[in-house]
C-alpha positions as CSV (number, residue, x, y, z in Angstrom):
1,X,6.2,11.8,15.5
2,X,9.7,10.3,14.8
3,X,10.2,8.3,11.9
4,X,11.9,4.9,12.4
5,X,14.1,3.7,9.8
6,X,15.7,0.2,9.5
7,X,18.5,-1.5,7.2
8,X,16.7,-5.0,7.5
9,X,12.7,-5.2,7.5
10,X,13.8,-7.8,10.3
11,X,15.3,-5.5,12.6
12,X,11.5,-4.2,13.2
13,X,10.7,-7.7,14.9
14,X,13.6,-8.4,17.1
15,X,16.8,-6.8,18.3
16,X,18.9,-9.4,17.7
17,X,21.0,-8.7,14.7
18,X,22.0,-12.0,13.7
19,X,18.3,-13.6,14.1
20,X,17.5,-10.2,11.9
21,X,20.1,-11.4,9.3
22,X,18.8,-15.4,9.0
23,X,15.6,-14.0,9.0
24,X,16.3,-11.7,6.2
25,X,17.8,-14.3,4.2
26,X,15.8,-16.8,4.7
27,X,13.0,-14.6,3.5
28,X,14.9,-14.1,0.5
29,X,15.9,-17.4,-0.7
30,X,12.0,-18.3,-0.2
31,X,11.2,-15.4,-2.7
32,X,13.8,-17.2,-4.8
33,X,12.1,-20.2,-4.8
34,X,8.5,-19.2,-5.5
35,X,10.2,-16.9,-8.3
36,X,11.4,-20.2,-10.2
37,X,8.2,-22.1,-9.3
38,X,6.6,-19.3,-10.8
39,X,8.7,-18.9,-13.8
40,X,9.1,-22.4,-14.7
41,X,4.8,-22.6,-14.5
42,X,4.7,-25.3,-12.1
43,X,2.0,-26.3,-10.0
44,X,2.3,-27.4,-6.2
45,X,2.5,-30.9,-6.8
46,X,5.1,-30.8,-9.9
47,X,7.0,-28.5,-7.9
48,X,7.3,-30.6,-4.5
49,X,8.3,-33.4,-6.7
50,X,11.3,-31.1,-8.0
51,X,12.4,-29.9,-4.4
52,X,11.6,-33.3,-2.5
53,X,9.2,-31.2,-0.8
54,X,5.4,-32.5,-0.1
55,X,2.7,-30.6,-1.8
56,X,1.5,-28.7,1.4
57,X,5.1,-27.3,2.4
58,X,5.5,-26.2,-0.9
59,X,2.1,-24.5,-0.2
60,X,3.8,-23.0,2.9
61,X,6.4,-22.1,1.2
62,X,4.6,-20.3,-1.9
63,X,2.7,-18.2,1.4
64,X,5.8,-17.4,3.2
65,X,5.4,-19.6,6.3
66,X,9.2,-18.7,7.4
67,X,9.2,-20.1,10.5
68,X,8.5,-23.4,8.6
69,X,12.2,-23.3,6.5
70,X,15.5,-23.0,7.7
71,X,18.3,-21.9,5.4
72,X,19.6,-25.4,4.7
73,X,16.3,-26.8,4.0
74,X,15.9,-23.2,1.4
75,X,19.4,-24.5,0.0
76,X,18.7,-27.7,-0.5
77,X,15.9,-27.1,-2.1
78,X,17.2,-25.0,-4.8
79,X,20.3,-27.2,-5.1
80,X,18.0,-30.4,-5.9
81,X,16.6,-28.1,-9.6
82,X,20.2,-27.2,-10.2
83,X,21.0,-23.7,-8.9
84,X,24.2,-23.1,-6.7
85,X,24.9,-19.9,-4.3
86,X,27.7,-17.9,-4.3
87,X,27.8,-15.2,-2.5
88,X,29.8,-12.2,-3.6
């Protein structure tokens, strides 16, 4: 049996590079955002109130519903409690 390795978890659920790659980060700026919700001890409610989110797509977001963000939703998001991205 051959063993299949990938550079992007993504690459495993479609061929298409660049779907891969917005995939991958959106998946990552989610894990951002639970990671803060997390830190900063907030419930659903007090964190949908800091996003401008509603309570149940914070929910969604917490269980990593990815087809329910896009990226600029993910960036606004983290924008509206104060962080920027810059990528390096």
């Amino acid at each position: 049996m051959a063993t299949v390795a990938y550079d992007n978890i993504f690459d495993a659920v479609t061929d298409n590079k660049a779907e891969a790659s917005e995939l991958q980060t959106r998946s990552d700026l989610m894990i951002v955002l639970r990671d803060i919700i997390d830190d900063k001890g907030w419930q659903q409610k007090q964190a949908a109130e800091h996003l401008g989110l509603t309570q149940p797509r914070v929910s969604d977001l917490k269980n990593g519903k990815i087809e329910k963000f896009s990226i600029d939703l993910l960036m606004s998001c983290l924008y509206r409690i104060g962080f920027r991205f810059k990528p390096t």
